[in-house]
C-alpha positions as CSV (number, residue, x, y, z in Angstrom):
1,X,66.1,113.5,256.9
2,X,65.8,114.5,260.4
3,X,63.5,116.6,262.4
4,X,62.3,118.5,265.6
5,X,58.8,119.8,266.2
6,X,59.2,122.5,268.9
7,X,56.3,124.4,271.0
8,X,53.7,121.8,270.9
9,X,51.0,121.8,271.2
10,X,49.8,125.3,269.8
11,X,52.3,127.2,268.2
12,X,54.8,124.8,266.9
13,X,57.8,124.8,264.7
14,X,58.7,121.9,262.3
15,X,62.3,121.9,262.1
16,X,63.8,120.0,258.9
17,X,67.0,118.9,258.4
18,X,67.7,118.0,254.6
19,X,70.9,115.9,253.8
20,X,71.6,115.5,249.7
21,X,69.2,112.2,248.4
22,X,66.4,114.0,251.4
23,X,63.0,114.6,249.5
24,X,60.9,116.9,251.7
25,X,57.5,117.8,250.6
26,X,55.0,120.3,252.0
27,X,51.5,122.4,252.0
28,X,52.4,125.8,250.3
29,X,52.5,128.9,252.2
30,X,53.6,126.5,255.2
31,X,57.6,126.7,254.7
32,X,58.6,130.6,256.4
33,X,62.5,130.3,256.7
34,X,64.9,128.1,254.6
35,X,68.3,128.5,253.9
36,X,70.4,129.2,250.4
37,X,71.0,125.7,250.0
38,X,67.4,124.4,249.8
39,X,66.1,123.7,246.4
40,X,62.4,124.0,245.6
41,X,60.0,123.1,242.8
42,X,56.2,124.1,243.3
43,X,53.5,121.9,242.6
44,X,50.0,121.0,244.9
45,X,52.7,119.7,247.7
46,X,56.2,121.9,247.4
47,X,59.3,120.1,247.1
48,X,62.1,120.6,248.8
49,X,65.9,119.0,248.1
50,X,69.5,119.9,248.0
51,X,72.3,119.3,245.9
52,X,75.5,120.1,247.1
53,X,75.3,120.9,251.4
54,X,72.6,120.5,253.6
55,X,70.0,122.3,254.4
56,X,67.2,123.3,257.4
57,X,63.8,124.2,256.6
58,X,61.5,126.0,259.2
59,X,57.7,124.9,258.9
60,X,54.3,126.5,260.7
61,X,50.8,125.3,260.6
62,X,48.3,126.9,258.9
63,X,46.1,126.1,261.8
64,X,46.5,126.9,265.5
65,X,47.7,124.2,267.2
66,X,49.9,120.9,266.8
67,X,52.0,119.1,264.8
68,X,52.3,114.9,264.7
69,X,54.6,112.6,262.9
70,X,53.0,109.1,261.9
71,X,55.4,106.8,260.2
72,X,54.0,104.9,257.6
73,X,56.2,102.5,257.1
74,X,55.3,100.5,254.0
75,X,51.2,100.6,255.1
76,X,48.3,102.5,254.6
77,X,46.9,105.3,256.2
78,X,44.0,107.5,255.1
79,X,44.1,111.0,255.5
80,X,42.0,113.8,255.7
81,X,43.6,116.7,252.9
82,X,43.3,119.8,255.5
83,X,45.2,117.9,257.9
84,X,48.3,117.0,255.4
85,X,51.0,119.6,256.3
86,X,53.9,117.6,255.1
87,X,55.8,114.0,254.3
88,X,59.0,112.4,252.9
89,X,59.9,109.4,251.4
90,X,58.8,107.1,249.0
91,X,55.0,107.8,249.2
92,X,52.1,108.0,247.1
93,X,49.1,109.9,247.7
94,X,46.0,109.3,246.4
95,X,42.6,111.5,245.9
96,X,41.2,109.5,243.4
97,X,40.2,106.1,245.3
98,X,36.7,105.1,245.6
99,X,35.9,107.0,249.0
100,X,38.3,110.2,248.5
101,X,35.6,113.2,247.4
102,X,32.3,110.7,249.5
103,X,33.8,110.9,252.9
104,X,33.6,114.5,254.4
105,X,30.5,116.0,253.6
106,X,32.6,119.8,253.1
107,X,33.5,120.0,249.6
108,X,37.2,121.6,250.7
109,X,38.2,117.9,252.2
110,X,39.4,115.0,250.7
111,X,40.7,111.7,252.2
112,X,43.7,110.9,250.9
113,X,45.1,107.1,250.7
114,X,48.5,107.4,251.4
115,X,50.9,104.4,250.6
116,X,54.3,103.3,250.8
117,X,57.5,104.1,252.6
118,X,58.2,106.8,255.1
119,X,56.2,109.3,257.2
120,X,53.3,112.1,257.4
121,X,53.5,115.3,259.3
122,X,49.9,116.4,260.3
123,X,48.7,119.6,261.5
124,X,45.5,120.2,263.5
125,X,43.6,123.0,265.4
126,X,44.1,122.1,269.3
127,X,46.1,118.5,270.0
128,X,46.2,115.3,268.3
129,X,45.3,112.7,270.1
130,X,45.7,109.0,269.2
131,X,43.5,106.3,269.9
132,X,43.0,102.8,269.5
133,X,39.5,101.7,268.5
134,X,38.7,98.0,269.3
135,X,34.8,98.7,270.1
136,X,32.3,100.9,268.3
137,X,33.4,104.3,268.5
138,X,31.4,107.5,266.8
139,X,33.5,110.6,266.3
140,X,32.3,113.9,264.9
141,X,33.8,113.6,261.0
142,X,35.0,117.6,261.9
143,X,37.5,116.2,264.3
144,X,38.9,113.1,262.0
145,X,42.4,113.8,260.5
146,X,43.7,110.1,259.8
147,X,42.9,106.4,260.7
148,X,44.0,103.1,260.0
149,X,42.8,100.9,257.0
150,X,42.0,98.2,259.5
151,X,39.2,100.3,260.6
152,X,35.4,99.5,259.3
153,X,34.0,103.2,259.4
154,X,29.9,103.8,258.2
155,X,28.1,107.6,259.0
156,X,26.3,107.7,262.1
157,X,23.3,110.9,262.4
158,X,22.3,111.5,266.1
159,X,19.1,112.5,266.2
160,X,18.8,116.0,266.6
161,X,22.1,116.9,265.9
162,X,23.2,118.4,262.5
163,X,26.7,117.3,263.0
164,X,28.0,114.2,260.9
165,X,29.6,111.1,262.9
166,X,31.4,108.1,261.7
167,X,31.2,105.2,263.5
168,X,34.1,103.0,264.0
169,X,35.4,99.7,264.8
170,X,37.7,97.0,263.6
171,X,41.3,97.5,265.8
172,X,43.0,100.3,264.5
173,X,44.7,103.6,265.5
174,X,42.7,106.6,264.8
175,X,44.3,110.4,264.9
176,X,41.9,113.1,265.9
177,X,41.9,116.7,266.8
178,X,40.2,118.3,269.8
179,X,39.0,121.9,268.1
180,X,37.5,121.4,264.6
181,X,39.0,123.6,261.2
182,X,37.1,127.1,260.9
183,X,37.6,128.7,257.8
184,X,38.6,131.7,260.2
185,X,41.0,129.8,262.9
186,X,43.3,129.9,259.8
187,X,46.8,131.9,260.7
């Protein structure tokens, strides 16, 4: 499978290329122009395939702003749900671990645990910005679209703040957004 992501970092375009053997699957509502060759079968993730020629898929957002690739390469990664736009490969993704529903304190938002071989698209209002955390880091849980299971994470409350922080540290990679999901910044 190949791809493109054009017009980053607000109003981009994922650009799919889908060769016969290519699983491609992705948020519903997010694919707006495929051609005749694409198969599809609907589920909580669409899938996309073909059988006979290849095939392109277009892809938007349903947020304003970017689009990231994170290969996963036969690790871990936990993800928050909203942020999920797309993947491919050989991956499993899972809602029902231990810390899944107890991480975000919205009820819409799950953190996925997402295994295995090959790569996440995620989608974000603003930019996404990777860091690496080797020292105690707090980040508003709003902003938090994916870290690294190398990461220790507990909530942090600032006094006087009703906003919900996690703390972090351990040496990881953490993926982060600079605007926070409204229900309304939805396209």
């Amino acid at each position: 499978m190949k791809y493109e992501i054009t017009g980053k970092p607000y109003y981009p375009i994922l650009r799919v290329s889908l060769e016969i053997g290519d699983r491609f699957f992705v948020r519903p509502k997010s694919v707006f122009a495929f051609d005749i060759n694409a198969k599809w079968k609907a589920g909580d993730f669409y899938l996309f395939y073909v059988e006979t020629y290849p095939s392109e898929l277009l892809v938007l957002s349903p947020f304003y702003g970017d689009i990231s690739y994170i290969d996963v390469a036969g690790q871990t990664i936990y993800v928050n749900s909203s942020a999920l736009l797309a993947f491919h490969g050989d991956l499993t993704i899972d809602d029902k671990w231990g810390g899944a529903r107890e991480f975000f304190s919205e009820d819409e938002d799950l953190l996925f645990k997402v295994t295995g071989k090959g790569g996440i698209f995620l989608c974000a209002n603003g930019i996404i910005y990777k860091k690496w955390i080797s020292s105690t880091t707090f980040i508003d849980e709003e902003n938090i679209l994916a870290f690294e299971p190398s990461l220790n994470y507990k909530p942090y409350l600032l006094e006087n703040d009703e906003r919900s922080f996690y703390a972090f540290d351990g040496g990881g990679n953490i993926y982060f957004q600079s605007r926070i999901h409204k229900k309304d910044d939805k396209k």
